[in-house]
C-alpha positions in Angstrom: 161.1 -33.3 -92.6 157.4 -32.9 -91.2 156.6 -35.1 -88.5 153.1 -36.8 -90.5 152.5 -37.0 -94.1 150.2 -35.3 -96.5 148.2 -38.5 -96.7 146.9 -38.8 -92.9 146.1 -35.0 -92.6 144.0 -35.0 -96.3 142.3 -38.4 -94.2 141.6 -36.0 -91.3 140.5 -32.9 -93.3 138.2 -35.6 -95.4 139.9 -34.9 -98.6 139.5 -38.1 -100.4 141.8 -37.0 -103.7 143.7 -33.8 -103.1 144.4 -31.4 -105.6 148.4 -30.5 -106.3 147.5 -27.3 -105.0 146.0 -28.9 -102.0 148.8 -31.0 -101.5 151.2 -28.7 -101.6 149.3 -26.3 -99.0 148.9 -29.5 -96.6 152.5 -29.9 -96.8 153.1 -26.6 -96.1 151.1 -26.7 -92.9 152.8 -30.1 -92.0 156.1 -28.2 -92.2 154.8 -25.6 -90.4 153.6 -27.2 -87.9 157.0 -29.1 -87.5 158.8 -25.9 -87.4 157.1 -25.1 -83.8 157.4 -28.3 -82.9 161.0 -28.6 -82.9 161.3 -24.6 -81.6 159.2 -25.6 -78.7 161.2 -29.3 -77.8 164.1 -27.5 -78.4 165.4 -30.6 -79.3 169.4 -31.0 -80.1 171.0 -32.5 -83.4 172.0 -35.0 -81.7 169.3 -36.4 -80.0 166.5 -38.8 -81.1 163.1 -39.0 -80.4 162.1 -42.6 -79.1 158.7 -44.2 -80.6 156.4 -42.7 -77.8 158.0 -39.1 -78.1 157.4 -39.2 -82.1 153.9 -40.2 -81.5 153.0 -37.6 -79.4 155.0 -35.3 -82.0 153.1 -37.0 -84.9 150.0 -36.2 -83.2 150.4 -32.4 -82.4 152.4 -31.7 -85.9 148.5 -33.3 -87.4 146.2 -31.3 -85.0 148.8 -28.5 -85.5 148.6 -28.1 -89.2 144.7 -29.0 -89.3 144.7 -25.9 -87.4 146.9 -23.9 -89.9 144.7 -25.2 -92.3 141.5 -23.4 -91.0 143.6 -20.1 -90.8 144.6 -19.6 -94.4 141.1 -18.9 -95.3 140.3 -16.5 -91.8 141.0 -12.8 -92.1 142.3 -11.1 -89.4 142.1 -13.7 -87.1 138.0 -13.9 -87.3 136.4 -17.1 -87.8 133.0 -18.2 -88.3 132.3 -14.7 -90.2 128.8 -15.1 -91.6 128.1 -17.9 -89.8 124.7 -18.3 -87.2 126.8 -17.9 -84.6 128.6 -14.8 -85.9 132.6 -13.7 -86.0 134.8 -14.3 -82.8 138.5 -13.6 -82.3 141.1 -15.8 -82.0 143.4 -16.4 -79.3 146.3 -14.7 -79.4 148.5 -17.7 -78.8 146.8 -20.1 -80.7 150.3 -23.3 -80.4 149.9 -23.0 -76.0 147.5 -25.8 -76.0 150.3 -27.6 -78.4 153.2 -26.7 -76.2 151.5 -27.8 -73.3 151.2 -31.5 -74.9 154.9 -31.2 -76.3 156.3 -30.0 -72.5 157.2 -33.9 -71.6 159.3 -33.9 -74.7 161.1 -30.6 -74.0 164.5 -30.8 -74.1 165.1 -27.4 -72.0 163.4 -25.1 -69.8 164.5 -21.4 -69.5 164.8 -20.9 -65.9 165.6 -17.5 -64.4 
């Protein structure tokens, strides 16, 4: 289950009514998103996020799949193609600046 709902990232994408298509592809990004979430917090079955730790996770899983959303459309990892300001590359690792948010609620750090 994705850490934000289809209805708060359509609000930040400024889709006012979403197609079923649409909908579906935000989900998709939303689970997405949570995937790497969870990968990077390592977090065990067992344990439960408090309030404060789903909030941050709420907020990265949104600026996350936002994100994901811009890429569907990009080929090759090239944005602003045909744009004023011309094509540039993407980062490689385009989730550090997520993990780096997410690193007070990981759950282990591999050490040596």
């Amino acid at each position: 289950m994705a850490y934000a709902e289809a209805t708060e990232l359509a609000r930040i994408l400024k889709i006012r009514t979403p197609s079923t298509d649409q909908t579906n592809a935000m989900e998709r990004c939303l689970d997405a998103a949570t995937v790497e979430i969870d990968a990077e917090i390592d977090l065990p079955a067992d344990v439960v996020l408090d309030s404060g730790q789903t909030a941050v996770a709420e907020q990265v899983c949104l600026q996350r799949a936002a994100e994901l959303w811009a890429l569907q459309e990009v080929p090759l990892g090239f944005v602003g193609i045909g744009s004023d300001f011309g094509a540039s590359r993407l980062a490689a690792d385009s989730f550090r600046k997520y993990a780096i948010t997410l690193s007070p609620l990981k759950q282990g750090w591999p050490f040596g």
